[in-house]
N, C-alpha and C positions, 0 to 999 in steps of 0.2 A: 486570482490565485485561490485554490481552496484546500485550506490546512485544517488536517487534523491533530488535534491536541489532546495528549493525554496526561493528563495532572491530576493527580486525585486530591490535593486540597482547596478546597472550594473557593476561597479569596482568591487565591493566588491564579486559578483556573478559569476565573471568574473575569479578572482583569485581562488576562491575556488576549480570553476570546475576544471581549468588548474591546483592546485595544487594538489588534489584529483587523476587528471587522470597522473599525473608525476608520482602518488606513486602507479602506476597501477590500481587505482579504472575506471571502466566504468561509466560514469556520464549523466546525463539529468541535466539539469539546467531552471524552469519555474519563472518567477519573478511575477504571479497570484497563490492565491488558487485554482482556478478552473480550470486550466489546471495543477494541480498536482495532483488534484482528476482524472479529466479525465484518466492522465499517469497511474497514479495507479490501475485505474481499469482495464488497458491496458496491464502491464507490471509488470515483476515478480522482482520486485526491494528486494535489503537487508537491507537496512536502508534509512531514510530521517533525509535530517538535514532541519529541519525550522525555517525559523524568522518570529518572530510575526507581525509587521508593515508591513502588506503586502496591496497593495492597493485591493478593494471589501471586498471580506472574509477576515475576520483578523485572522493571524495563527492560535490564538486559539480557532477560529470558525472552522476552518477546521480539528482542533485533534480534537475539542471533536465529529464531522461531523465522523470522519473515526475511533475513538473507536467505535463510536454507529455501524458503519454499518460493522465492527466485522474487522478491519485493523487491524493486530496482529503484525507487523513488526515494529522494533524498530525506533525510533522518536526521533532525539536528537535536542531540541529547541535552536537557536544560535541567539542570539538578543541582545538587548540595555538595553532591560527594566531589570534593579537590582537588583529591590526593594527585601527584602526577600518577601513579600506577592507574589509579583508578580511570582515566583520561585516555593513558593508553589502551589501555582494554577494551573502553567504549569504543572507542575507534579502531582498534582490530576486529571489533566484534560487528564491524558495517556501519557505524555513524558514521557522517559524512562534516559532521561541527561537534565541537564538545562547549555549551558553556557552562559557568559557574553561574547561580544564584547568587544575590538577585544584578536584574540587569533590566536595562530600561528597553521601553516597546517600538523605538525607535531601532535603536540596535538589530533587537530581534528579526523587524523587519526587513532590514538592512540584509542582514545574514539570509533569510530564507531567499531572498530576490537573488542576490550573490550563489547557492547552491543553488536554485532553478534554472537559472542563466546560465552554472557550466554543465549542468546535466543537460537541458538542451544544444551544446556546443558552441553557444553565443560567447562572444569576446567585449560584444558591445552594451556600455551599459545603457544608451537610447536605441528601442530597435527601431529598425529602419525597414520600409517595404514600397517603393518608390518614392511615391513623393508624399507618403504617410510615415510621421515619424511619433514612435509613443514612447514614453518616458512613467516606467513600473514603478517609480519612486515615488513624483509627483503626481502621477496619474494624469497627464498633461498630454494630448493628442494634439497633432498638428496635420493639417492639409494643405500641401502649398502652399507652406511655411504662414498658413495662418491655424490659430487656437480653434479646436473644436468640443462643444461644450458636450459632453456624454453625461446619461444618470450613470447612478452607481452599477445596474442590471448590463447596459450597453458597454462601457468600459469592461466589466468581467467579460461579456462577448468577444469585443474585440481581442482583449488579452488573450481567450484561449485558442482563437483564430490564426492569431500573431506567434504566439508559441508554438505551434505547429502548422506553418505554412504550408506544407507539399501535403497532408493528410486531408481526408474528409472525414470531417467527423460527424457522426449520426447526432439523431434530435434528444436522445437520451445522454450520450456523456457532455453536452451545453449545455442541458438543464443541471446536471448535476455542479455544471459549476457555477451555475449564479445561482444557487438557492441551495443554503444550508437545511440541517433535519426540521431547528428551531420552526422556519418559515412554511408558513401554508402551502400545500400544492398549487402550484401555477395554476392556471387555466389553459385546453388543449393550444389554443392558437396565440399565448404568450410569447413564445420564443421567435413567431413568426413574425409580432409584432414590433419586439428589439430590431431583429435582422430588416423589416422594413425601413426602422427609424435610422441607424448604421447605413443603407443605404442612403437614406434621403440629406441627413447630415454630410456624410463624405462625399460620396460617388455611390452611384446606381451600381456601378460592377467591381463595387469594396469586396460585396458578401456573395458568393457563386451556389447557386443552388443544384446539386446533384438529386435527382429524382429519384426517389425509393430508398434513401441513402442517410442524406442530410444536406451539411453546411462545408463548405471549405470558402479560404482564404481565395480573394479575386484579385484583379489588375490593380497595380500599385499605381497607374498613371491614368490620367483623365481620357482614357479612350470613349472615340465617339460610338 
């Protein structure tokens, strides 16, 4: 999953990301509204967590900014402010979670999986794609009910494969989700060599390669 975060106090902004990218999330972290907007319009993120108190744009200048200009991706507001009005507003105003500070990274996480899961229309919290089952919590892959060891690079693959199953998705929005701003640019035949290794761990027709295009999701069963 690749979350962008906007918090502008640096501890606090500081932890999130690092705890975030522990539990395998790819992360941006901008402490302005206006370089969250910029990212966003840049970058094919799965969720943002924001705090209101932001200096320029105030958070809830920039959800209601990015509902209007048609931002569909889920928004979970992580702030100080309590008040029930103040809660409901975020939430009229297109958050999709409201929580209160502070709160642990566990949680957090817990939350962003739970809004990607219903923005995708998934019911299920281990997805299932024949006889491949992954598990976004523990980051637990299984093949024919046996455990499949992935790096951190090859789970993010599979994950964004898995979230949209019937899509093909090009070579640029994959790379964009295993590799944050922080991280060096790949090398060109990087992502070729994930999609190799996703093959040769699962099954040869896990990862289906559309020519001139990119990647989509393959056969869930061990066809010959």
């Amino acid at each position: 999953m690749r979350t962008l975060i906007v918090e502008d106090d640096p501890l606090l902004g500081d932890a999130l990301a690092t705890g975030l990218r522990q539990l395998g999330h790819v992360v941006d972290w901008f402490r302005q509204g206006q370089q969250a907007t910029a990212s966003l319009a840049a970058t094919a993120y799965d969720a943002v967590v924001l705090d209101l108190g932001l200096p320029g744009d105030d958070g809830m200048v920039c959800l209601t900014r990015w509902r209007a200009q048609g931002v569909s991706l889920p928004v979970l507001i992580l702030t100080a402010r309590d008040g029930v009005d103040q809660r409901i507003a975020g939430l009229d105003a297109g958050a999709d979670d409201y929580l209160v500070k502070p709160i642990t990274i566990d949680e957090l996480a817990a939350r962003l999986r739970a809004l990607v899961r219903r923005s995708a229309g998934r019911s299920q919290v281990v997805w299932q794609h024949g006889e491949l089952e992954y598990d976004p919590a523990s980051k637990r892959v299984r093949w024919q009910h046996q455990p499949v060891d992935l790096t951190r690079h090859e789970l993010a693959l599979l994950e964004a494969l898995l979230a949209q199953p019937q899509r093909v998705l090009s070579k640029d929005t994959l790379q964009e989700k295993l590799y944050d701003w922080r991280e060096e640019g790949p090398e060109s035949n990087t992502l070729e060599v994930h999609v190799h290794r996703l093959r040769k761990k699962i099954h040869p027709a896990i990862v289906r390669t559309v020519r001139g295009v990119g990647y989509a999701l393959g056969a869930g069963e061990a066809v010959s």
